[in-house]
N, C-alpha and C positions, 0 to 999 in steps of 0.2 A: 463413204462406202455404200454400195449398192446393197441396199435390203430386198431379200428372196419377194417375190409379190403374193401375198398370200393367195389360196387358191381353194374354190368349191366345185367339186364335180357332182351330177347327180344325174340321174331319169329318172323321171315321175314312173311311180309305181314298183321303184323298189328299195329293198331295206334301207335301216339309214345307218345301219352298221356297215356298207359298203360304203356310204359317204363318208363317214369316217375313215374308212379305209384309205380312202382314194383322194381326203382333200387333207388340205395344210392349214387352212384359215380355223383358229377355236369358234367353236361351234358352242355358245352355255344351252343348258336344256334346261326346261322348265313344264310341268305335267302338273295334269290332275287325273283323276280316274277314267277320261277317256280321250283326252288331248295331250299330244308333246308338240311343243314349238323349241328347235332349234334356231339359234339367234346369232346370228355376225353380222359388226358393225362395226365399223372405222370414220374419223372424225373426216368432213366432205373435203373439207382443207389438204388432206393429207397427199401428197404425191404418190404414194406407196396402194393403190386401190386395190380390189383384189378382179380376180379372174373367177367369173363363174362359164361353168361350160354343161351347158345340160343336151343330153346326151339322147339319140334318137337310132332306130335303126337303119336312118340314111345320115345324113350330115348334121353334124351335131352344131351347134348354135354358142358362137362365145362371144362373153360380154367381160370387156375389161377394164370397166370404169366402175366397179359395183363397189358403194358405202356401205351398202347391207342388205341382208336377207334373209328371211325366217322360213325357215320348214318345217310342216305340218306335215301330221299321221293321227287318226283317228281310229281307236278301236284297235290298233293292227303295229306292223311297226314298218311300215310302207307309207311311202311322201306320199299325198296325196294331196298338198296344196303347196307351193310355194308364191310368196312376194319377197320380188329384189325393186330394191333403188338403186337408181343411177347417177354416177355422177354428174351425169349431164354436162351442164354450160355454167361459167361463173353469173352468180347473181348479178340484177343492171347489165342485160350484156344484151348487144345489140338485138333484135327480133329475127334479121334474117342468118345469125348464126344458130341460134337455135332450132329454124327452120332445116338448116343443112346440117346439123346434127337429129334431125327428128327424122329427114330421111335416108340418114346413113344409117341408122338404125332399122327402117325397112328394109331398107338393102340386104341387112345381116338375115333379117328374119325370112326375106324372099329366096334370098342363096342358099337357108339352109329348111328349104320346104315348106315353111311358112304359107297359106292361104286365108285369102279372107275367110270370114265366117259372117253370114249374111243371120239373124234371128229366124226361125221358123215362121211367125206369124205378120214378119216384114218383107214389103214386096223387094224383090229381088232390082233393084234399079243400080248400074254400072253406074262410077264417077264422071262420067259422058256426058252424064244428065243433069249432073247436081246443079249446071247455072240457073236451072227450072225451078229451083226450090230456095224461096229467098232466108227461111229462117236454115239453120245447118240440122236441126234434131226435132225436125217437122216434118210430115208428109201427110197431105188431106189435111192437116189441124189436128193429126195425131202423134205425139210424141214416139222418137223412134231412135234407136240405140244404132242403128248400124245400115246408116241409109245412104244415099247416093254419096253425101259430104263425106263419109265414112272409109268409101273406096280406097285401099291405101295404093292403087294407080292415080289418082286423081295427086296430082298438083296442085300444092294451093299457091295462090297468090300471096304474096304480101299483107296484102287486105282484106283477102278470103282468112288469111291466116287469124291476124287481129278480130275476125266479126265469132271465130270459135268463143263458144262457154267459157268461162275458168278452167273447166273440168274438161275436158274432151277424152274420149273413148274409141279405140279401134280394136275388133276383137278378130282373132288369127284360128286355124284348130290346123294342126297337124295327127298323123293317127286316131287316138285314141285321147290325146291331151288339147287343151282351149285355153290358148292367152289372151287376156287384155292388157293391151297395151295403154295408158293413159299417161297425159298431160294436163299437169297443174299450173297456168301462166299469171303471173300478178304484173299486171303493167307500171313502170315505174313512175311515180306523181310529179308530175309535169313533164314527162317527157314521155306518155303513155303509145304514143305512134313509133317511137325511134327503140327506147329501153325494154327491158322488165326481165324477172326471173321467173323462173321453171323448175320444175318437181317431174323425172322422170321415172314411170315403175312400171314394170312387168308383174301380172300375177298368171300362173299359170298353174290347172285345175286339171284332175284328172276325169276322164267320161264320168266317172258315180257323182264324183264332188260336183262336177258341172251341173248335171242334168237334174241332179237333187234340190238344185236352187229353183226349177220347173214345179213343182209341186210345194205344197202347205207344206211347212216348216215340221208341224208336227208328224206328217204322212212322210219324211225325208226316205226312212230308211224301207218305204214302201214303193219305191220312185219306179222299178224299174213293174212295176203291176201298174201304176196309175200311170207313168207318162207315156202310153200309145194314147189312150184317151184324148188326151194332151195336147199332141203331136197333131192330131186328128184335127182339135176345136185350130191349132195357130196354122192350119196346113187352108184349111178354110177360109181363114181370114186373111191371109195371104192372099188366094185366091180371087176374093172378093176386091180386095184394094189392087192388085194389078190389074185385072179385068176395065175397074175404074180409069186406072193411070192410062192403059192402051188407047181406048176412048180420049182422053185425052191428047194423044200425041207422044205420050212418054215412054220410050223404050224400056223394056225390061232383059236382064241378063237370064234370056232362057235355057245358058252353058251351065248358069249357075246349077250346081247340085247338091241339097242338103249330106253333110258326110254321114258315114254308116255309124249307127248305135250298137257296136258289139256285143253287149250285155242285152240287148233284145232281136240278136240275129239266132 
């Protein structure tokens, strides 16, 4: 007999007494005096996964292979962090099905408004470019989160696929909300070119939670006074390392444009 598939609905940045409302999957809560994490999880084995559908004011974004997912509120009773995992691919399972499940997954995120999100104080370099750059989280010999290898137009190879981190990172911002996207790959021992498994999650932040990770930890709840400062010092540094690149030959994506900070409009 077909069992119902459980189900999460949400948009960041509002109560979670409508998520409740609006989902089927138990949700256990768990607080302290300034955090609630809501927690669903289902064993990876299980054929029955749940559907999460979080929810924007143009096309909303579903994922229907989710094991689990925790959401976060801080102070307030408004999500303001979530991380889901994904079902992903069976463990040992070939490298290039993984690859065509990791961009059917952009697909979802492109279709439903999804854009890159380039770091403020990282030059702006399109996937165009990245054969320029032989390590993937290098540029100049400075370590760099969201650089040309980054591009989620860029196509990898096979082998470009293989030369990624363990960890690899793509970060997306629609509105007012910023995902990262990350892959965890363990290549399988002796047969590290052809096998291996994978850990796929989405965490997805809202503007304050985001940009609060921009400033000292203890200055968090001061973010939106300190970070033009901020803004200012990685707008410079930008500047400087593209300048560099251009001298060099290296294109930069001058379409690119930082999205607007609400909370300092």
């Amino acid at each position: 007999m077909k069992t119902t598939r459980p189900t999460i609905n949400f948009r960041m940045n509002e109560s979670v007494q409508k998520i409740f409302d609006s989902s089927s999957a138990p949700l256990s809560k768990d607080c302290n005096s300034t955090l609630c994490m809501y927690q669903f999880d289902i064993p990876s084995s299980s054929p029955n996964k749940a559907t999460v559908t979080i929810s924007s004011a143009s096309a909303p974004l579903i994922l229907d292979d989710v094991i689990s997912a925790t959401l976060s509120t801080y102070k307030s009773d408004q999500l303001n962090h979530a991380y889901i995992t994904l079902g992903g691919v069976p463990s040992n399972v070939r490298h290039e099905q993984a690859i065509d499940y990791f961009y059917t997954l952009l697909d979802k995120l492109h279709a439903a408004g999804w854009k890159r999100y380039i770091l403020p104080d990282e030059a702006r370099i399109p996937g165009t470019q990245a054969d320029k750059f032989d390590d993937p989280d290098m540029v100049l010999g400075t370590p760099v989160s969201t650089g040309p290898w980054k591009d989620p137009a860029l196509k990898l190879k096979k082998e470009e696929w293989l030369s990624l981190p363990t960890f690899s990172s793509w970060y997306f911002n629609k509105d007012d909300v910023y995902v990262l996207l990350r892959v965890q790959r363990e290549n399988s021992a002796g047969e590290e070119k052809t096998l291996g498994s994978y850990l796929f999650t989405l965490t997805f932040r809202t503007e304050s939670e985001f940009y609060k990770g921009f400033v000292d930890d203890e200055a968090r709840e001061k973010w939106t006074t300190l970070l033009p400062a901020e803004l200012k010092r990685m707008a410079q540094e930008r500047a400087q390392t593209e300048a560099r690149l251009k001298k060099m030959g290296i294109a930069i994506d001058e379409d690119y444009q930082d999205p607007p900070i609400k909370a300092l409009e």
